[in-house]
C-alpha positions in Angstrom: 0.0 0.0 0.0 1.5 2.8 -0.9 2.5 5.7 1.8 0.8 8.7 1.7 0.7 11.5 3.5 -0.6 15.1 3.3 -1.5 14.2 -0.6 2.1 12.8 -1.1 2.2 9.4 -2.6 6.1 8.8 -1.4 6.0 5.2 -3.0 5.0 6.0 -6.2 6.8 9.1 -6.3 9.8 7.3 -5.3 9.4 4.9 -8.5 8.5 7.6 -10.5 11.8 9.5 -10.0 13.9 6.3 -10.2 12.0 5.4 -13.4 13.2 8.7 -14.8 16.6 8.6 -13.8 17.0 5.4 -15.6 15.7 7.1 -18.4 18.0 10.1 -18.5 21.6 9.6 -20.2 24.8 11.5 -19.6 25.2 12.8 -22.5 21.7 14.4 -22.4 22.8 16.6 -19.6 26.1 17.2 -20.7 28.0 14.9 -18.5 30.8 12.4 -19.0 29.6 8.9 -20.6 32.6 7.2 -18.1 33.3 3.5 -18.5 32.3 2.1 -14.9 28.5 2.6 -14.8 27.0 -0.3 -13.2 22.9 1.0 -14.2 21.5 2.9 -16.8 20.5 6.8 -16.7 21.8 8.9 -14.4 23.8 8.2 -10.8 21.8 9.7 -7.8 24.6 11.8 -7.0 24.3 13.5 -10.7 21.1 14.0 -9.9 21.4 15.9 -7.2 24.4 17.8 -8.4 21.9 18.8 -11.7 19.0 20.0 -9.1 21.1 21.6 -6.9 20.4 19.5 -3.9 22.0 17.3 -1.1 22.7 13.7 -2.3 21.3 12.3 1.1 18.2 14.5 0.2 17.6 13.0 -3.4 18.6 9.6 -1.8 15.4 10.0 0.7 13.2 10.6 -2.2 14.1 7.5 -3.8 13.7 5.6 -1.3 10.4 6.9 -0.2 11.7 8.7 3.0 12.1 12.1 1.6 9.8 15.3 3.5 7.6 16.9 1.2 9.3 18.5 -1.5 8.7 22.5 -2.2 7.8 23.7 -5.7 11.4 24.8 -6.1 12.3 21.5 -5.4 10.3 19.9 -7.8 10.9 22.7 -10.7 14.3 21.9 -10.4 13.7 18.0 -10.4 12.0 18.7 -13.6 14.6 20.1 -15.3 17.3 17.7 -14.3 15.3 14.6 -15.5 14.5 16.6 -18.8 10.4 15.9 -17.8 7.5 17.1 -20.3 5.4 18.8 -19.3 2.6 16.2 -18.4 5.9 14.4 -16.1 6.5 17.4 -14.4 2.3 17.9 -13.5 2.6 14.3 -12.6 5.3 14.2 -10.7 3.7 17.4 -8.6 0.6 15.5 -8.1 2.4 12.5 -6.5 4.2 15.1 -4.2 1.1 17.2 -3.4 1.5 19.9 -4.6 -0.8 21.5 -7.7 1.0 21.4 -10.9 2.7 24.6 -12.0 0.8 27.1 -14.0 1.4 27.4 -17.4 3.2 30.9 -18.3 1.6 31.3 -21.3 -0.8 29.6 -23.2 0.4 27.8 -26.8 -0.5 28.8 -29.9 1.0 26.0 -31.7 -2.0 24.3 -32.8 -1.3 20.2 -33.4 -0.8 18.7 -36.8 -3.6 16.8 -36.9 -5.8 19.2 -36.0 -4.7 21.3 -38.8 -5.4 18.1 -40.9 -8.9 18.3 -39.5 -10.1 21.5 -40.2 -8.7 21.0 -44.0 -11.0 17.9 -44.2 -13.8 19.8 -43.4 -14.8 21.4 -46.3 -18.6 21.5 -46.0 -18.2 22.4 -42.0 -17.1 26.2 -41.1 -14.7 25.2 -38.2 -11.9 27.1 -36.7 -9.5 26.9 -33.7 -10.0 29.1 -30.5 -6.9 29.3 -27.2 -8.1 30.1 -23.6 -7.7 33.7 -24.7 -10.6 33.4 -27.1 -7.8 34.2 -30.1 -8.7 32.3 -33.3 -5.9 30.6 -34.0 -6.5 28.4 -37.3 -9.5 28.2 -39.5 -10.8 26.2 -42.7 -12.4 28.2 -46.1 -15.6 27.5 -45.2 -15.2 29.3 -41.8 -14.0 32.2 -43.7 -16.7 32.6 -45.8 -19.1 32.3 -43.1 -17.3 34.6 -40.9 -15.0 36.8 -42.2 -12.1 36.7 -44.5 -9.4 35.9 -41.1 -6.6 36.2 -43.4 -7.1 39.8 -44.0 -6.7 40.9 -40.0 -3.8 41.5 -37.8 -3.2 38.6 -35.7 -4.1 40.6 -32.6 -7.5 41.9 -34.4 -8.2 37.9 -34.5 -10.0 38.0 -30.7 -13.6 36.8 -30.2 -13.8 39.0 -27.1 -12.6 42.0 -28.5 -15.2 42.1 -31.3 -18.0 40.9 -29.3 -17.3 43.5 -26.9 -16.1 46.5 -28.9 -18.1 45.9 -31.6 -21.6 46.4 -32.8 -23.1 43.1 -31.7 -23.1 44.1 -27.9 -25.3 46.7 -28.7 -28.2 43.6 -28.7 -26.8 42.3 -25.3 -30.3 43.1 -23.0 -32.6 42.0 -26.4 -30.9 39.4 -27.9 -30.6 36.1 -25.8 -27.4 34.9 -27.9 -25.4 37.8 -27.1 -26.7 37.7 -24.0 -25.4 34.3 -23.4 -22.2 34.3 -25.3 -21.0 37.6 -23.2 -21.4 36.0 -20.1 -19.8 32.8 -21.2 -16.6 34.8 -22.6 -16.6 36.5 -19.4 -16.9 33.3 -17.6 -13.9 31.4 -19.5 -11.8 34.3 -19.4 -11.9 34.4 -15.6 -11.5 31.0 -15.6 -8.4 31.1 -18.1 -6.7 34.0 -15.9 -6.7 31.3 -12.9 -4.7 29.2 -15.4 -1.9 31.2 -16.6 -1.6 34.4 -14.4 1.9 35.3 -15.6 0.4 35.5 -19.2 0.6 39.2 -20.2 -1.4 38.9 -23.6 -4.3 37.1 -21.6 -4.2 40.3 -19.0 -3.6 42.9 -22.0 -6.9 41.8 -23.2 -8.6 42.4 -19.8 -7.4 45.5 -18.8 -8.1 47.0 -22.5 -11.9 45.5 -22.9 -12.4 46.3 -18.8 -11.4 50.0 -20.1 -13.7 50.9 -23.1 -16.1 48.8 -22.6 -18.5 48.9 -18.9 -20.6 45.9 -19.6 -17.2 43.3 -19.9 -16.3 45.4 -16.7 -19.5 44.8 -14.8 -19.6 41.1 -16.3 -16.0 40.7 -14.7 -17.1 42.0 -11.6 -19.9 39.9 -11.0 -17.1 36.6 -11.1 -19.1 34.4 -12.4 -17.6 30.8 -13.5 -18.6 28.0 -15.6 -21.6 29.7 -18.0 -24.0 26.9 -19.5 -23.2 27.9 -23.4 -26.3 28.2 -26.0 -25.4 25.8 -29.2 -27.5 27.7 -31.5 -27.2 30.8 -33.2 -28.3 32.7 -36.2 -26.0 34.5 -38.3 -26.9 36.7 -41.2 -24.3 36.1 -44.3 -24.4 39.0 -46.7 -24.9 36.7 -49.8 -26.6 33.1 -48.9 -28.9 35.3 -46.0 -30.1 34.3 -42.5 -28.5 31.1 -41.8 -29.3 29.0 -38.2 -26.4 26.7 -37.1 -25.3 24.2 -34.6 -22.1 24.7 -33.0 -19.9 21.9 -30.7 -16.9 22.5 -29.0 -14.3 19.8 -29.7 -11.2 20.6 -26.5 -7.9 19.8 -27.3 -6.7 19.4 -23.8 -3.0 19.1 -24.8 -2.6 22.3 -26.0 -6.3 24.1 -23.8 -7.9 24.6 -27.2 -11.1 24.2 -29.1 -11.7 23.6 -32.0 -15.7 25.1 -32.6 -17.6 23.6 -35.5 -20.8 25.0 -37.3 -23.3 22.2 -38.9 -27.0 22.9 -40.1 -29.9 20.3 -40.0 -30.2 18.4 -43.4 -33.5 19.6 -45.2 -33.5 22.9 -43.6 -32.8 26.3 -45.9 -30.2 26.8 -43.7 -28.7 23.6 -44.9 -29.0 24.3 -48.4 -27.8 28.1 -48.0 -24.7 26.4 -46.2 -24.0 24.4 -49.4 -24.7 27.5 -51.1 -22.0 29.4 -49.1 -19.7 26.5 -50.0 -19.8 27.2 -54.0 -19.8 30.9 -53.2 -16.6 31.0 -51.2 -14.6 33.6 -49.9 -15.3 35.4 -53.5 -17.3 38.0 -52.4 -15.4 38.7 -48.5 -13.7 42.0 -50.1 -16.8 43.8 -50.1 -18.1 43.3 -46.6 
């Protein structure tokens, strides 16, 4: 059974950082290969040395003995066993501790999520971070929307057109906008808890929270976790009004979602969204 205490599993932690070790080689960290090493990886002692910690403290941990590690600890555990990101979470979770924030969010969207939005090219779809930035998108999410390509990366922001532009004028008469404000509000709050250190994330608050007193007032009221509406109606300039469906699929690797609009077969709105998929991005210049 293994031994825990105040949330630290010291037996699995103990295997966990031996597994590592194992794993490690000199080379990897810059040290001497030697001729005399007796088990794979790393020696205890280099461990240490690369952490910046007492051998007899290192040895405790092995050996499931150890106190309960700090954060710096563990940071620097982290680095000397050259641990992903997931490891190093892991590895705080067996020692009780929360894992570490995230500095900043990625914008590296995966491969194979980029390969997913190209294959769907009946669906508008398109790739959001924490920070509500759009991140990737396929043609048919450009004609629906808005020709993407055109804008300054920073001008790519959910929140900041929702909330300082025209739409929120419909916030206390449409239920939509209503909904979606409160929900970007929500997630927002929720996404500052995530990465505090990351200064885009609190660029975007301080400017919306400036010009525009509803996102301020929505702030202020803290609310969390916002039941989202999956319906909307968006009128297109050349197929007209258009009523869609839209899931959320999360990329929890990377905190992303990829958000996907489909219409009901035998609906207009269906056949105005194969309409829109002959029509294309041809006619984006002169919205």
């Amino acid at each position: 059974m293994s031994d825990i205490l105040d949330g630290m599993d010291r037996q699995q932690l103990a295997e966990f950082l031996r597994s590592r070790r194992a794993r490690v080689q000199p080379v990897d960290v810059g040290l001497p290969t030697g001729t005399r090493r007796r088990t794979p990886g790393l020696r205890r002692e280099e461990v240490a040395q690369l952490a910046g910690m007492s051998v007899d403290y290192y040895i405790r941990l092995e050996q499931g003995r150890g106190p309960h590690p700090s954060r710096q600890i563990l940071r620097a555990l982290a680095r000397a066993l050259r641990l992903t990101s997931r490891e190093s979470d892991h590895l705080h979770q067996l020692a009780g501790q929360a894992p570490e924030p995230p500095s900043a969010m990625s914008h590296d969207v995966p491969a194979g999520i980029l390969h997913l939005l190209e294959r769907l090219d009946d669906t508008p779809a398109y790739v959001l971070n924490a920070r509500y930035d759009i991140l990737a998108w396929n043609a048919m999410a450009a004609a629906l929307l808005t020709d993407f390509a055109a804008k300054d990366p920073c001008d790519r922001n959910v929140v900041r057109w929702l909330f300082l532009g025209p739409a929120i004028e419909r916030y206390d008469t449409d239920d939509y906008i209503s909904r979606l404000a409160r929900e970007s509000v929500a997630n927002l709050r929720t996404a500052s808890g995530r990465y505090p250190d990351d200064r885009g994330l609190a660029q975007l608050i301080a400017e919306v929270s400036a010009r525009n007193p509803l996102f301020a007032r929505l702030w202020d009221e803290g609310e969390v976790g916002v039941e989202h509406n999956n319906r909307k109606r968006i009128r297109h300039p050349v197929v007209g009004e258009l009523e869609v469906h839209f899931d959320v699929l999360y990329v929890p690797e990377r905190d992303q979602r990829v958000v996907l609009y489909t219409t009901t077969p035998g609906t207009p709105s269906h056949e105005s969204m194969k309409l829109l998929r002959v029509v294309g991005t041809q006619d984006l210049a002169s919205r």
